[in-house]
C-alpha positions as CSV (number, residue, x, y, z in Angstrom):
1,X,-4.2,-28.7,-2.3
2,X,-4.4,-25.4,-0.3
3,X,-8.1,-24.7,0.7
4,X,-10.3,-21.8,2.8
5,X,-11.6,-24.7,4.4
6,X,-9.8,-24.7,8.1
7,X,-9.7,-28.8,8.5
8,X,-8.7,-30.0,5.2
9,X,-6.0,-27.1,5.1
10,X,-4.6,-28.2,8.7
11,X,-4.7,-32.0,6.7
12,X,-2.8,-30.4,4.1
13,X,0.0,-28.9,5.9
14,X,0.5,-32.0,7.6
15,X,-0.1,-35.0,5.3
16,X,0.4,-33.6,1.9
17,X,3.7,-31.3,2.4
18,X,2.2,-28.2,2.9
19,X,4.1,-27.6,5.9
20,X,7.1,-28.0,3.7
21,X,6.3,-25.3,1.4
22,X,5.3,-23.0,4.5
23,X,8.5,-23.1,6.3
24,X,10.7,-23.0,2.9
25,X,8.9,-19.6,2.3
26,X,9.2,-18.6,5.5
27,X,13.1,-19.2,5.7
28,X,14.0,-17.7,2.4
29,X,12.8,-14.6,4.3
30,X,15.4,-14.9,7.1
31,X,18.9,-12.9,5.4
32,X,20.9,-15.0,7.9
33,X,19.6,-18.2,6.7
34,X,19.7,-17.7,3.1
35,X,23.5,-17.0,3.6
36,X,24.0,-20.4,5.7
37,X,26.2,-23.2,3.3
38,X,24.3,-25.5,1.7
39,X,24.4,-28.3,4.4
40,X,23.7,-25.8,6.8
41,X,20.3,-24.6,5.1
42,X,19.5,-28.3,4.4
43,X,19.2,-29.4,8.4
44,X,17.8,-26.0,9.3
45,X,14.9,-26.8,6.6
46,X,14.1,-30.2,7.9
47,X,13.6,-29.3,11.2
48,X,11.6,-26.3,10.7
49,X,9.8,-28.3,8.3
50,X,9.6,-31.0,11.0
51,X,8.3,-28.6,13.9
52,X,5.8,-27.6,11.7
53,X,4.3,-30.2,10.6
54,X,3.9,-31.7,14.2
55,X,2.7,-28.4,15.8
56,X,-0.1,-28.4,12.9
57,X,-0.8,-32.2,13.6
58,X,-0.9,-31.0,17.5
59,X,-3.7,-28.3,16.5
60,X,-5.6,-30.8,14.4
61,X,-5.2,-33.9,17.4
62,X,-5.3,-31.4,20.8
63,X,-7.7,-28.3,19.8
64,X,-11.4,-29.0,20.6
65,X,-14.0,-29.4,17.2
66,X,-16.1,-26.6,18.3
67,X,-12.9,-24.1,19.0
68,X,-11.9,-25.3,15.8
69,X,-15.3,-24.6,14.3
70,X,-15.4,-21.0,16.1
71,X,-12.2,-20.0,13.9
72,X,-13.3,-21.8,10.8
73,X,-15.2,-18.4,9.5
74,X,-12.3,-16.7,10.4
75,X,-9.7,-18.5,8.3
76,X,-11.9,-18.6,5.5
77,X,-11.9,-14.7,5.4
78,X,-8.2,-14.8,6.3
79,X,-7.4,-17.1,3.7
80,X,-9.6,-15.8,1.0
81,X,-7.7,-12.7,1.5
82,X,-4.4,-14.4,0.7
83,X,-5.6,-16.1,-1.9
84,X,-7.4,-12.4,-3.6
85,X,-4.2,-10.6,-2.9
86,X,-1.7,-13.4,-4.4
87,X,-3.8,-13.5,-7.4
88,X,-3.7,-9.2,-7.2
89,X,-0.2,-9.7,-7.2
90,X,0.2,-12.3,-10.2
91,X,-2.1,-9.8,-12.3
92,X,0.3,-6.4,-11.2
93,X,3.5,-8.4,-12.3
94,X,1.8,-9.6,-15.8
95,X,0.2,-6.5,-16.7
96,X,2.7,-3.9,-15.5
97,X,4.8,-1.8,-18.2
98,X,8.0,-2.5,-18.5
């Protein structure tokens, strides 16, 4: 579950699929991937899924606690942003006149 917490976010993307959803979004993005064949699309997605993952494990196993601690504030402002602005977005696209 997605969190404005830095650790258990970093825990998330790497032990509960999170990375997985990040680099789907991210690709679905890129015009020259979305018109890749279907086998294609697959292999690209697993490795970017892949890379991900270990270079979120890498932040969680090589960065030290107390730089990790100094950017905790930060990504809770950061993230609470994303979360006030998705939930901005879900209320423009339910209440706007059609």
């Amino acid at each position: 579950m997605p969190t404005t917490d830095l650790l258990p976010f970093l825990q998330w993307l790497v032990y509960a699929g999170g990375s997985i959803l990040i680099g789907s979004w991210i690709l679905e993005h890129i015009p020259r991937f979305v018109a890749a064949p279907p086998e294609a699309k697959k292999i690209i997605n697993i490795i970017v899924d892949v890379v991900l993952a270990l270079g979120f494990y890498a932040i969680m196993v090589f960065v030290p606690a107390d730089i990790l601690a100094t950017l905790a504030p930060w990504f809770t402002v950061a993230a609470g942003t994303v979360v006030l602005y998705s939930g901005g977005q879900v209320v423009h696209k339910l209440t706007k006149p059609e």
